[in-house]
DOTILUM-296998 format. One line per 4 residues: their letters; for each residue x, y, z of C-alpha. Coordinates in steps of 0.5 Angstrom, whole numbers. Example, Ala and Ser with C-alpha at 12.3 -4.5 7.8 and 13.67 -1.06 7.14 Angstrom:
2
as> 25 -9 16 ~ 27 -2 14
//
This chain:
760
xxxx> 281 -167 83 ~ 286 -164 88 ~ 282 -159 93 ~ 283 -152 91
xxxx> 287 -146 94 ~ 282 -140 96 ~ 285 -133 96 ~ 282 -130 100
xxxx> 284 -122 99 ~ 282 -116 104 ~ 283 -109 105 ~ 283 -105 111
xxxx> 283 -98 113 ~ 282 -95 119 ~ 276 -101 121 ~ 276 -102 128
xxxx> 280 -106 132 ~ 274 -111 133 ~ 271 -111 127 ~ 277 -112 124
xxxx> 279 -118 128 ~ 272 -122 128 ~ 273 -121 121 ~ 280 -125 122
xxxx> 277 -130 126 ~ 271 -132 122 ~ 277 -134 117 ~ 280 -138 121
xxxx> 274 -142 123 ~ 273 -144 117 ~ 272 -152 117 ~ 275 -152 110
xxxx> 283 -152 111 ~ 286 -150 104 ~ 285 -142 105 ~ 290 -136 104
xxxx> 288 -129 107 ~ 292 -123 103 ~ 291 -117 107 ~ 293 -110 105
xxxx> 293 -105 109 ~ 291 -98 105 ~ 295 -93 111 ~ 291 -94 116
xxxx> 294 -88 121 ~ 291 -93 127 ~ 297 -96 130 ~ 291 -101 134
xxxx> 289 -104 126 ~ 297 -105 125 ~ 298 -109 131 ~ 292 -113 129
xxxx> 294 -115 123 ~ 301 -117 126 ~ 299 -121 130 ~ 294 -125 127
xxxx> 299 -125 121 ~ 306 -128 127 ~ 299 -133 129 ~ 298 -136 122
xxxx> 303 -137 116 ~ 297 -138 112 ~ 296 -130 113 ~ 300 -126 109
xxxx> 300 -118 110 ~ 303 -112 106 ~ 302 -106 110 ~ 301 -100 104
xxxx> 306 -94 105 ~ 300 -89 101 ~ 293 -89 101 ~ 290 -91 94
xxxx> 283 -93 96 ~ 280 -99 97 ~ 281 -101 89 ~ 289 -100 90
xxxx> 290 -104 96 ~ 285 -110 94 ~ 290 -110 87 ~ 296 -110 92
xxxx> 294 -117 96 ~ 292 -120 90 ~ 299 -120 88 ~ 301 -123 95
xxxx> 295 -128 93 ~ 298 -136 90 ~ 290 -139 89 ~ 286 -141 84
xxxx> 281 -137 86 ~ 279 -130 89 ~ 274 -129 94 ~ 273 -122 97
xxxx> 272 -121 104 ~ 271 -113 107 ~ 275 -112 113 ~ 269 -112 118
xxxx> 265 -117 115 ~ 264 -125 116 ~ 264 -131 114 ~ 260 -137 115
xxxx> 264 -143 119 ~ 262 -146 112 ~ 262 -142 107 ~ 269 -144 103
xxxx> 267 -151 104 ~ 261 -150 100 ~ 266 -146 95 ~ 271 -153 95
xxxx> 265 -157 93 ~ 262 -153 88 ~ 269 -152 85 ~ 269 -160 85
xxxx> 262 -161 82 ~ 263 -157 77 ~ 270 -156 74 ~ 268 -151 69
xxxx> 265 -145 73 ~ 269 -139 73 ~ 265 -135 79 ~ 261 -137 84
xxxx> 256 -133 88 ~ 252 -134 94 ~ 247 -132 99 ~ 248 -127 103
xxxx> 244 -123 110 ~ 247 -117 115 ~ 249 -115 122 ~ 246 -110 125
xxxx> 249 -105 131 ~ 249 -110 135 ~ 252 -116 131 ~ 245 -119 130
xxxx> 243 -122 123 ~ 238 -120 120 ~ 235 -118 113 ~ 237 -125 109
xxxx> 237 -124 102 ~ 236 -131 98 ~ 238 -129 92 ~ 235 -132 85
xxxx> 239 -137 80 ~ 244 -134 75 ~ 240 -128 71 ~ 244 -124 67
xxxx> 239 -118 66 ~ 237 -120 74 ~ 245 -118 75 ~ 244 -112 71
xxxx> 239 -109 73 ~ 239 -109 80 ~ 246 -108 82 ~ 246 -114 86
xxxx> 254 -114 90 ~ 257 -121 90 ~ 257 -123 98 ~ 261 -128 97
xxxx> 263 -127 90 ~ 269 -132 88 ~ 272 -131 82 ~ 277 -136 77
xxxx> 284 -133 79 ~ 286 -133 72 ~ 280 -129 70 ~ 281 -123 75
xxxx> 288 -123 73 ~ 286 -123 65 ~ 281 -116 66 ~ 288 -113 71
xxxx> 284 -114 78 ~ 280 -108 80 ~ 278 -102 77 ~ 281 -95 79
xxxx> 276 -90 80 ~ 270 -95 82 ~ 271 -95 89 ~ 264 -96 93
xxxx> 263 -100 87 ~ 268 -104 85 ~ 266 -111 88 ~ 260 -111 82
xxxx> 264 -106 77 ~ 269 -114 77 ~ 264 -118 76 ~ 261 -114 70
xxxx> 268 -115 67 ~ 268 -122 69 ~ 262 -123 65 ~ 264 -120 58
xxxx> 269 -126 59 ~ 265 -132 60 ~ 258 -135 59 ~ 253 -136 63
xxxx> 253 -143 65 ~ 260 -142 68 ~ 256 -138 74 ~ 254 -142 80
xxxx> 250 -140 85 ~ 250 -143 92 ~ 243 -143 95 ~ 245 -142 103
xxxx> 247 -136 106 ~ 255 -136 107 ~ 257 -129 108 ~ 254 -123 113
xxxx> 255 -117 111 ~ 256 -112 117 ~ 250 -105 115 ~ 256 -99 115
xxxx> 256 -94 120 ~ 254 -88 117 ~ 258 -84 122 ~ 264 -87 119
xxxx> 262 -87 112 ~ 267 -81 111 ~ 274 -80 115 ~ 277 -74 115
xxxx> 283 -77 111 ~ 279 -80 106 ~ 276 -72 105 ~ 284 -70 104
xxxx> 284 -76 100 ~ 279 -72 96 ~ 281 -65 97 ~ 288 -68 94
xxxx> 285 -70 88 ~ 280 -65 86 ~ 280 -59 90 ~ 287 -57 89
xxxx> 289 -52 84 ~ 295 -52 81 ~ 299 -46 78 ~ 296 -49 70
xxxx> 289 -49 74 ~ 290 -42 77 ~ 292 -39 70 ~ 285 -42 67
xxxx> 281 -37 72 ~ 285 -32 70 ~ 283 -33 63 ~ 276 -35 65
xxxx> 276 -28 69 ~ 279 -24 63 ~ 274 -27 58 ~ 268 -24 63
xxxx> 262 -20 60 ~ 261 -17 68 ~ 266 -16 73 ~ 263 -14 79
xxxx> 266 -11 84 ~ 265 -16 91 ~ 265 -12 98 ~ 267 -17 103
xxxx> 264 -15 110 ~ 269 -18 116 ~ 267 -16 123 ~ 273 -17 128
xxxx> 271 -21 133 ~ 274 -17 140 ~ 273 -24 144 ~ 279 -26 140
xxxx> 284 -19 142 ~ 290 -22 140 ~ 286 -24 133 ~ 290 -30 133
xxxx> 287 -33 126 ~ 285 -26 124 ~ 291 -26 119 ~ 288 -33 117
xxxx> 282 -29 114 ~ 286 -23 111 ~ 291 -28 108 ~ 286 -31 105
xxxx> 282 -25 102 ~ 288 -22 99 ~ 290 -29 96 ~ 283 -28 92
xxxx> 285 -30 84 ~ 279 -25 83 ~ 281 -17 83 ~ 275 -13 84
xxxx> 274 -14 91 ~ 274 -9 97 ~ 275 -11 104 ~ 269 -7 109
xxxx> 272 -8 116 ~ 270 -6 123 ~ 271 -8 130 ~ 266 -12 134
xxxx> 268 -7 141 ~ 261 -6 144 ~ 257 -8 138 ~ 254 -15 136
xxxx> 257 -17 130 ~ 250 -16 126 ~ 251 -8 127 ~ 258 -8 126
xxxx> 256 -12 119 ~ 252 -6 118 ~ 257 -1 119 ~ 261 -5 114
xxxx> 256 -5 110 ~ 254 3 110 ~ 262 4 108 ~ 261 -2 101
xxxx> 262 1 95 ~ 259 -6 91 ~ 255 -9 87 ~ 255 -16 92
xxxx> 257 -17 99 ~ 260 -23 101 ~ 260 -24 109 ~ 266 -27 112
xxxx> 267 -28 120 ~ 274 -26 122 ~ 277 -33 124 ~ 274 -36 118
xxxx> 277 -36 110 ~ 275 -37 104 ~ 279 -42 98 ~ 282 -38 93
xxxx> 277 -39 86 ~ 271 -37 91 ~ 270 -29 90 ~ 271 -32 82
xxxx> 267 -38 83 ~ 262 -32 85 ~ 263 -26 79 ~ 263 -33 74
xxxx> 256 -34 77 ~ 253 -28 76 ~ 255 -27 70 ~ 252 -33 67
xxxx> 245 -31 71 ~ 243 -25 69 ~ 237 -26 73 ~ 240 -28 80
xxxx> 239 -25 86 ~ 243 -30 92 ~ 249 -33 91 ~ 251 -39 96
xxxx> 256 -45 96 ~ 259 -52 99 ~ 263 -51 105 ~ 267 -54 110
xxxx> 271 -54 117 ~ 278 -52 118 ~ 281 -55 126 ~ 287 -51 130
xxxx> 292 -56 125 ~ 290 -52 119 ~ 286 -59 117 ~ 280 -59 113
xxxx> 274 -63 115 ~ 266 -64 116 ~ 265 -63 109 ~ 258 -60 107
xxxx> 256 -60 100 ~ 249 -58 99 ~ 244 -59 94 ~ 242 -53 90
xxxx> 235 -49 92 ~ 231 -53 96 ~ 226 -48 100 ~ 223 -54 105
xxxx> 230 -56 108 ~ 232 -49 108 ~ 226 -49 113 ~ 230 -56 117
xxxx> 237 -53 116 ~ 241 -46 114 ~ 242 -49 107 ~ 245 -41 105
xxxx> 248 -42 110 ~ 256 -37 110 ~ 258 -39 104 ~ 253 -34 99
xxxx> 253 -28 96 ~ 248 -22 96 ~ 246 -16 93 ~ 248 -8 96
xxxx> 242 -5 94 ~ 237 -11 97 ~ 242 -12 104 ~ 240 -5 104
xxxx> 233 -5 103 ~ 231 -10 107 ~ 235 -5 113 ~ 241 -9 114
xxxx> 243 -15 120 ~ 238 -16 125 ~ 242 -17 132 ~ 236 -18 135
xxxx> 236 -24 131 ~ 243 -26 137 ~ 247 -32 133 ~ 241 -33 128
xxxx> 242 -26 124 ~ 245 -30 119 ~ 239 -35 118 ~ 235 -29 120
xxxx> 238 -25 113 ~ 237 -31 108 ~ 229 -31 110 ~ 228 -24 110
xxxx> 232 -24 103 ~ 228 -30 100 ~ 221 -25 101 ~ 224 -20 97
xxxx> 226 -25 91 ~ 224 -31 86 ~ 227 -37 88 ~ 228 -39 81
xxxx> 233 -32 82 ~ 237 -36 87 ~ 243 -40 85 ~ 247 -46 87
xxxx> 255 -46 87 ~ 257 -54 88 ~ 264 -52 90 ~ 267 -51 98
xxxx> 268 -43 98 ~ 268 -42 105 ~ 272 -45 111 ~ 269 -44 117
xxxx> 274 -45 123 ~ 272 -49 130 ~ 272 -46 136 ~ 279 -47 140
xxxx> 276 -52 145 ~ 273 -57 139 ~ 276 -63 137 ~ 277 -65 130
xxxx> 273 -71 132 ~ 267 -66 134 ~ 267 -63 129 ~ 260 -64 124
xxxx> 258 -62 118 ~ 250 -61 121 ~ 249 -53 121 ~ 248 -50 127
xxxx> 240 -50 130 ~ 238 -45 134 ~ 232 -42 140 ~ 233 -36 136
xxxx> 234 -39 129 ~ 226 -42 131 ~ 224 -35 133 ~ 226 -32 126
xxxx> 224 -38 121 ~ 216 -37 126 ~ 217 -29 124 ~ 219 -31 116
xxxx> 212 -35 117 ~ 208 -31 120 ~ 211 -25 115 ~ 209 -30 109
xxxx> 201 -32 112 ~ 204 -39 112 ~ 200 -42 118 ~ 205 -47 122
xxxx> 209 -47 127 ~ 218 -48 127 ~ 220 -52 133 ~ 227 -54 135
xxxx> 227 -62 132 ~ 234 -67 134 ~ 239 -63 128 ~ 235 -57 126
xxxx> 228 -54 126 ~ 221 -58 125 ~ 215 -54 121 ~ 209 -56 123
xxxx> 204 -54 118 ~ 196 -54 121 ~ 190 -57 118 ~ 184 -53 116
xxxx> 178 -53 122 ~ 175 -57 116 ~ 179 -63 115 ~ 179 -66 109
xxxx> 177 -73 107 ~ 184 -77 106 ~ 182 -83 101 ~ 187 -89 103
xxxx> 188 -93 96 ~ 191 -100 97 ~ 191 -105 91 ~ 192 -112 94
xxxx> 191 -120 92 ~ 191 -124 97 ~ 196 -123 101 ~ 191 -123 107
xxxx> 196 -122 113 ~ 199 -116 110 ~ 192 -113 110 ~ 190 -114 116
xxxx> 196 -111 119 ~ 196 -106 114 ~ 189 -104 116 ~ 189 -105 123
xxxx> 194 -101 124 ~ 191 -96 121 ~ 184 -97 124 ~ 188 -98 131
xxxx> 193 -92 130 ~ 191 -86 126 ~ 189 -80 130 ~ 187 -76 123
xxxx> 180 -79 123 ~ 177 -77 116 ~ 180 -82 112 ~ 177 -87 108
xxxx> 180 -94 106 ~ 179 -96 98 ~ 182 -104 98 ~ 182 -106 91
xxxx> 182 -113 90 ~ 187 -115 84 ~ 182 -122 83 ~ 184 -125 90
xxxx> 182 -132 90 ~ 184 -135 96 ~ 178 -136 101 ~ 181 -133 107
xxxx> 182 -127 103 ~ 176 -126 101 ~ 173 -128 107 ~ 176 -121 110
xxxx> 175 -117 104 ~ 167 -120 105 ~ 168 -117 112 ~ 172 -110 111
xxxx> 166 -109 106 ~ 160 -108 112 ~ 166 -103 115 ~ 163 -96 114
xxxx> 169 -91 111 ~ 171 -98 107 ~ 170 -100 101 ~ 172 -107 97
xxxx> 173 -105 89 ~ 174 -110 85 ~ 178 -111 79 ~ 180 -118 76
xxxx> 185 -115 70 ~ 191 -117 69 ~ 196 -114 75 ~ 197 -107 74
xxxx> 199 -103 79 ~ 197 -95 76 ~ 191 -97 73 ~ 190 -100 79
xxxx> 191 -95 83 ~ 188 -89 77 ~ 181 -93 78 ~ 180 -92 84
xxxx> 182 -86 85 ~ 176 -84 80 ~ 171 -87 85 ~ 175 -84 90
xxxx> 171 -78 94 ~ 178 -75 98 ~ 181 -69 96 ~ 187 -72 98
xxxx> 190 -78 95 ~ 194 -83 99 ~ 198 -89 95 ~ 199 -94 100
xxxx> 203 -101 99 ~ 199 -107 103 ~ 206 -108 106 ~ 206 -102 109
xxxx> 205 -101 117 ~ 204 -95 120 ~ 208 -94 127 ~ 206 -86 129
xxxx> 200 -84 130 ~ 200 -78 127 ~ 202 -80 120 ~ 197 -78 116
xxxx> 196 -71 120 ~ 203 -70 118 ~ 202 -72 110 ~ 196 -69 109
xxxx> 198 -62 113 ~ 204 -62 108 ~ 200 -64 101 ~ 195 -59 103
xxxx> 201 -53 102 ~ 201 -49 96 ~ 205 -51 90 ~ 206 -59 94
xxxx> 206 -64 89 ~ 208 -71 93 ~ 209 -72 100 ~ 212 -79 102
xxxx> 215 -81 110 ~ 220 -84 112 ~ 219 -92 112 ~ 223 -98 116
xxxx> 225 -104 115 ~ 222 -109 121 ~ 229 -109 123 ~ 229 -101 124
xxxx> 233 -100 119 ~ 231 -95 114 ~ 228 -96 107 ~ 226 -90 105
xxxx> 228 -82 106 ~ 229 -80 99 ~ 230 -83 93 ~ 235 -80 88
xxxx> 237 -80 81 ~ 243 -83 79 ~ 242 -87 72 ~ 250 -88 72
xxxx> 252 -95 70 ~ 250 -98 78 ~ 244 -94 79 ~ 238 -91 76
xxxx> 236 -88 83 ~ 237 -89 90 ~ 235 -90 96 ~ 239 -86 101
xxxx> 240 -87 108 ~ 238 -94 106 ~ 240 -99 112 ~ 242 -94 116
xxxx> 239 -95 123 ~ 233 -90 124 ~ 236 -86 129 ~ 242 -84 126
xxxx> 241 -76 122 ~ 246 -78 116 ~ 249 -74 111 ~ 249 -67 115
xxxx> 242 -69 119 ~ 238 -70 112 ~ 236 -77 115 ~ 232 -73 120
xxxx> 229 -66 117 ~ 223 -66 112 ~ 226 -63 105 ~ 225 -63 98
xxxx> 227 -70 93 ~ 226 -70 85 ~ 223 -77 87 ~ 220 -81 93
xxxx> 216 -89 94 ~ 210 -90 92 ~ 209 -94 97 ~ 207 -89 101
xxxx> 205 -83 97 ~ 201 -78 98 ~ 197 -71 94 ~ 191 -66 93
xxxx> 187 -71 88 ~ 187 -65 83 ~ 194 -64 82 ~ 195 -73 81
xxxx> 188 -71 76 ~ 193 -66 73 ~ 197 -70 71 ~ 193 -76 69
xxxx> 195 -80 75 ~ 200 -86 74 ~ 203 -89 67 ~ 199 -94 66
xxxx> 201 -96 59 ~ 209 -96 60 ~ 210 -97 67 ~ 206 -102 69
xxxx> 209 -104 75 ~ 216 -100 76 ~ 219 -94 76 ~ 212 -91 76
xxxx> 213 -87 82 ~ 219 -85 80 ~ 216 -82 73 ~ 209 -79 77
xxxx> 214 -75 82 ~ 218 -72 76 ~ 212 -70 72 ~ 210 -66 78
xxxx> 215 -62 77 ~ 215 -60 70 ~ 208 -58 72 ~ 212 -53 77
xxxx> 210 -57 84 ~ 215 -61 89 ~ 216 -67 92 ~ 217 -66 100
xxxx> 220 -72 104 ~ 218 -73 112 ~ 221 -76 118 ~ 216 -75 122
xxxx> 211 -80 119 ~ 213 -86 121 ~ 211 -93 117 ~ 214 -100 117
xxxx> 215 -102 109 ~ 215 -110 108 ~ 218 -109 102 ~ 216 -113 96
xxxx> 212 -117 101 ~ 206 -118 97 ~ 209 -119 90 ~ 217 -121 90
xxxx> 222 -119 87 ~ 224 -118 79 ~ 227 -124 78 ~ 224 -129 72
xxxx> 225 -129 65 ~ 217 -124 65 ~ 219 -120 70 ~ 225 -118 68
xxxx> 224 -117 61 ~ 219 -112 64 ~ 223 -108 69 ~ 229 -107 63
xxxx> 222 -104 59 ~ 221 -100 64 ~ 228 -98 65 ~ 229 -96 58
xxxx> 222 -92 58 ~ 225 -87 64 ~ 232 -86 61 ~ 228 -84 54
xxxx> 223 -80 57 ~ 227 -76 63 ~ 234 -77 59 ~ 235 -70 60
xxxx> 233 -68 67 ~ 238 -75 69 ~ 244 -71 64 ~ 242 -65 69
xxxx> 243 -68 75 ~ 239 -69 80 ~ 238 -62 84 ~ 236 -65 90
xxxx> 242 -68 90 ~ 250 -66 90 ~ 254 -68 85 ~ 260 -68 90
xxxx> 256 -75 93 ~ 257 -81 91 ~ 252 -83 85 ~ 255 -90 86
xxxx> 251 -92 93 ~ 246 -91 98 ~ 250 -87 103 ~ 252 -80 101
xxxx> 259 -81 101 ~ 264 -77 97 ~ 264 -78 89 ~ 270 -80 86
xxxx> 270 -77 82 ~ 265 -70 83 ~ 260 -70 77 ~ 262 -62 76
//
């Protein structure tokens, strides 16, 4: 058999030159000779990544290079170089990612050994910031229901040139995830004695930086596509706003800005009001001199005539739907009191950048951020009755004026509008590369958030935090007891580093440990759970039963004596000492159903800060910000500021014994293993309760450690039963889509880029 021609295909975008190089040279130390490297460039404006590429493709002739004329995405330019590609077989190779010296070789042979396979995959692991491997990931034998299930990317994934050719490449639309969506359509067309899985780790998948998880082109990209009206789009709002019920007149309060004399972008805002699709608006204006610009809003407000009020800076502009997108609003919630939108940045080229898409109503992350934020609508009569803009309140007046607001409403009363009204400029002496989505935080925001808190009989204290504001909730002077539950067989050394951690670090000393012994027999277990017993405040249950973690779990909570609850996984390993402190004073807050914190990898990379529900062919949920380094405060500072999630892990998961009583604990007769945090959190909130999300109780989570992961035949047959009782039993709060989450952000991965397309 003649050795075969790999074509190895690559698109690339802007990578950084380094990368994108080192990406290069891993090809080019490949011991195995009979290669081709098909790059596509997607129009990437860095001239630096053009002279990598040219210089390696004059270096090697093996090296062939189209340079795309317009960006289409990665989808787009991977179809492009593989019509430059001769080979028999395709292998895929992201821009900044590596390959073993050895990896084709280990294809070649595979290949020769077994002619009759058409795809072949291997193991993988990642680089970290510092280009050190890290998290290995051995993958099992061929499963199919294993693949499904899991999502599981092919890194190195090697594909029978014929058969990609056969389902026309890959997809366009399923960009993020179109490495898996290939192999999905792969498999409808073989068998599964034609996958091969090669048991070495041959491919090192570099962990994205999640500062340039989204580029300002890829959001004009997006802007292009989705967020553009054309002359038909603008005829449908016209008869969308004929056919409304309510047309309620819009004040519009605009405070000209006096240290801006020559109102440089003051025609930008008036353009974009008069622009308006919308006709019942008025504008109320007044200048600034001698004022601050929360008591010129109230001059403004005196003269306005509406029913609604929407502020505008004098610098800023609004899209043209947005005062229709508002009226449209209002008319389908009768019941509404605030109205508030997505926004983003404009620079001083007219460019639209820093997108911000919220999630709808969440009140624990308006305690981190400004999630109201400039985009909203108010009701008159209610601005009035509260008096108006407080400009004691300095730049905070706005953050001020939503806190005060909520206090008079029902927060079912307010409405998300999941479409960017609003374009904030920045300030003249910003760049666009400056420029971020995080809302401004403030010592003034601090003080209104404490005055809203004291005003509300909330015992807490707001602070400054690294991307927002940090609530600190107090304890009561009778602290209760936690009781900490954590089911185990075996597995010795991941219980004592569990417990010890515990014993050794936690500050919240009114705690008892709950060690449920799932029929442990090795003697080293059983030694320390002998131990473990004669501790005072711990206690060994035994229960031999067949492994079911909810019934596990349920038991002991029956015997548990704790007011509060708190799950935790024996892999767990906690890092600040005030975890517990921080959950329990957390779960203790009315109307609280779930607290979990954020835990990391043992490489310091996130793997947990939320979990949202997807359930799209790719995901059921997510893990967000997973592998994100724990620093970084991801999507608009989210990875780093407590806010409410539809679902969290329950790994580490605490709450009031009375409320998991409430609702009967966790579903021993459906979920066995899996998936039953997911469906504990969610009943929580048909009962009326939400799920809270920390950061600043940090743990160290060893994933699957203890069990493995779901991937023989019994296990799988189980995780798809599981699967398939989520989907029937929460079907419509999927359909819904996730409240916690934005429909403009990718349902397709883990990083909270943008959706293509947006799910409205």
């Amino acid at each position: 058999m003649t050795a075969p021609l790999i074509s190895i295909v690559m698109a690339t975008y802007n990578t950084a030159p380094t990368y994108l190089a080192q990406a290069i040279e891993s090809v080019l130390e490949q011991d195995y000779p009979h290669w081709e490297l098909c790059i596509a460039d997607d129009a990437s404006p860095s001239q630096a990544v053009h002279d990598v590429l040219q210089q390696y493709a004059a270096k090697d002739d093996r090296i062939r290079l189209v340079l795309r004329k317009e960006n289409g995405r990665v989808s787009a330019a991977l179809n492009s170089a593989l019509e430059l590609a001769t080979g028999e077989w395709i292998a895929v190779l992201d821009h900044d990612d590596l390959l073993s010296f050895d990896a084709l070789r280990w294809v070649a042979d595979a290949i020769s050994r077994h002619p009759d396979i058409r795809l072949i995959h291997t193991d993988e692991d990642k680089l970290n910031s510092q280009g050190e491997h890290c998290s290995p990931m051995s993958k099992p034998a061929w499963n199919r229901a294993f693949f499904r299930s899991h999502g599981t990317v092919f890194h190195l994934g090697v594909h029978h040139a014929q058969l990609v050719r056969k389902i026309g490449g890959f997809r366009i639309g399923m960009e993020g995830s179109h490495g898996y969506d290939l192999a999905l359509r792969c498999l409808d067309h073989i068998v599964d004695e034609q996958i091969h899985h090669i048991p070495r780790v041959l491919y090192h998948w570099r962990m994205p930086s999640p500062a340039t998880v989204q580029t300002t082109d890829d959001y004009a990209q997006w802007i292009k596509k989705f967020d553009t009206l054309d002359d038909v789009g603008r005829d449908s709002i016209r008869s969308s706003i004929a056919a409304l019920s309510r047309k309620p007149l819009i004040s519009i309060l605009l405070a000209i800005d006096e240290s801006d004399p020559a109102h440089t972008h003051l025609a930008h805002s008036i353009a974009s009001i008069k622009s308006q699709l919308y006709p019942h608006w008025e504008l109320c204006q007044i200048d600034t001199a001698c004022l601050h610009t929360a008591a010129a809003l109230n001059q403004a407000l005196a003269q306005a005539h509406g029913e609604w009020a929407v502020l505008l800076r004098a610098q800023d502009t609004l899209s043209e739907d947005a005062l229709f997108r508002f009226a449209e609003a209002i008319d389908m919630h009768s019941n509404a009191e605030l109205l508030y939108a997505d926004e983003d940045k404009i620079d001083g080229k007219g460019f639209r950048l820093a997108h911000w898409f919220k999630c709808n109503w969440n009140r624990d992350l308006f305690y981190s951020q400004n999630l109201i934020g400039r985009s909203a609508a108010y009701r008159v009569s209610l601005l009035r009755e509260l008096g108006g803009f407080n400009a004691g309140c300095a730049e905070a007046y706005d953050y001020d004026l939503a806190l005060r607001y909520l206090e008079r409403i029902d927060e079912k009363q307010i409405v998300h509008i999941p479409r960017v009204l609003y374009h904030e400029r920045l300030p003249e002496d910003m760049s666009s590369g400056e420029a971020s989505n995080i809302p401004v935080f403030t010592e003034a925001g601090v003080q209104a958030l404490n005055a809203h808190l004291l005003r509300r009989g909330i015992d807490a204290q707001a602070e400054l935090s690294d991307h927002g504001y940090r609530v600190r909730y107090a304890l009561p002077d009778s602290k209760p007891l936690a009781s900490i539950i954590i089911p185990t067989r075996n597995a010795v050394d991941l219980v004592k580093k569990c417990i010890e951690s515990i014993e050794s670090k936690t500050t919240y000393h009114n705690y008892e440990i709950i060690l449920v012994d799932n029929g442990s027999d090795d003697p080293l277990s059983l030694s320390y759970f002998t131990e473990l017993a004669r501790k005072p405040g711990l206690r060994v249950l035994k229960d031999a039963r067949p492994f079911n973690y909810s019934a596990l779990n349920n038991a002991a909570s029956k015997v548990a004596c704790g007011d509060i609850l708190v799950l935790l996984n024996n892999d767990v390993e906690v890092i600040t000492p005030n975890w517990l402190d921080e959950l329990v004073s957390i779960a203790l807050q009315p109307g609280v159903g779930a607290v979990s914190g954020k835990l990391l990898y043992p490489d310091e990379t996130v793997q947990h800060a939320g979990i949202v529900l997807a359930d799209d062919s790719h995901m059921l949920v997510g893990q967000v910000f997973r592998n994100f380094s724990h620093m970084h405060p991801g999507y608009a500072g989210w990875a780093c500021l407590m806010r409410g999630y539809s679902a969290l892990i329950g790994a580490c998961l605490a709450m009031k014994k009375s409320i998991y009583d409430e609702v009967r604990g966790l579903n021993e007769e459906d979920l066995i293993v899996g998936l039953n945090d997911i469906d504990l959190c969610l009943r929580f909130i048909e009962k009326g309760y939400r799920n809270v999300w920390t950061p600043n109780a940090l743990l160290y989570h060893h994933e699957s450690a203890s069990r493995g992961l779901d991937c023989t035949p019994e296990k799988l047959i189980r995780l798809q039963r599981e699967i398939a009782y989520i989907r029937r039993r929460w079907g419509k709060f999927f359909e819904a889509g996730d409240p916690a989450y934005s429909p403009n952000l990718t349902a397709h991965k883990e990083n909270m880029s943008l959706a293509w397309p947006p799910r409205i």
